[in-house]
ZAMARGU-4260 file (C-alpha; in steps of 0.2 Angstrom, whole numbers, plus 5000, padded with zeros to 4 digits):
<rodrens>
0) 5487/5237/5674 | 5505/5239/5669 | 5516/5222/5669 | 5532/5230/5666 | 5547/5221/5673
5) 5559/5231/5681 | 5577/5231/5677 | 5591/5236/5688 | 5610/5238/5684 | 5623/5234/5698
10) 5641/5237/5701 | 5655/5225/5701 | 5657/5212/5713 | 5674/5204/5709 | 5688/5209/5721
15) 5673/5213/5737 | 5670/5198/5752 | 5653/5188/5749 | 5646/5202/5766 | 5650/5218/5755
20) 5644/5210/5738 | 5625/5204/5748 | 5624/5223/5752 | 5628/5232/5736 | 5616/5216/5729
25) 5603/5220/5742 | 5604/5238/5738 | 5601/5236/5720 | 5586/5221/5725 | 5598/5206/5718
30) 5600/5192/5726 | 5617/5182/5731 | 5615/5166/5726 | 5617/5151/5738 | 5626/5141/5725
35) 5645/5148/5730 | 5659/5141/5718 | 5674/5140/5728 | 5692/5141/5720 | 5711/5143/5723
40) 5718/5160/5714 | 5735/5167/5717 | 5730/5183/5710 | 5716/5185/5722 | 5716/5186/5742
45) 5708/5175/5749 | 5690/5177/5755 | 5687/5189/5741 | 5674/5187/5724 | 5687/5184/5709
50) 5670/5180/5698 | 5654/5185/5695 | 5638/5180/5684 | 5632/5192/5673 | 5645/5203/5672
55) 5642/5221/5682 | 5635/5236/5673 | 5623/5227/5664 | 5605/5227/5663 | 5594/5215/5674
60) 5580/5210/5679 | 5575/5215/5697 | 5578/5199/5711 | 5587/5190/5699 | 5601/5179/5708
65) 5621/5184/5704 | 5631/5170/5705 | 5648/5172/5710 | 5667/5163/5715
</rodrens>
């Protein structure tokens, strides 16, 4: 039997609304997580990802939670 865990690498977030980052997340088998930070930016629109946790393009762990902003 072969325990391997299987790792994923998914695109950026930061500048998509929480619907479109869910996809791309479901897409790669991420999860969003539940715990939203919500916070003014006056560079960002409103509505839109200005953070994210891990950063995109790295290596993770399949159904690992992304926390975003």
């Amino acid at each position: 039997m072969d325990f391997a865990i299987e790792n994923t690498i998914y695109q950026a977030e930061v500048g998509m609304t929480l619907e479109e980052a869910e996809v791309i997340l479901t897409e790669a088998r991420l999860k969003l997580d539940a715990d939203i930070e919500y916070e003014d930016n006056a560079e960002v629109e409103e509505g839109l990802i200005i953070a994210q946790k891990p950063e995109a393009e790295q290596m993770v762990k399949k159904n690992r939670k992304i926390s975003v902003k």
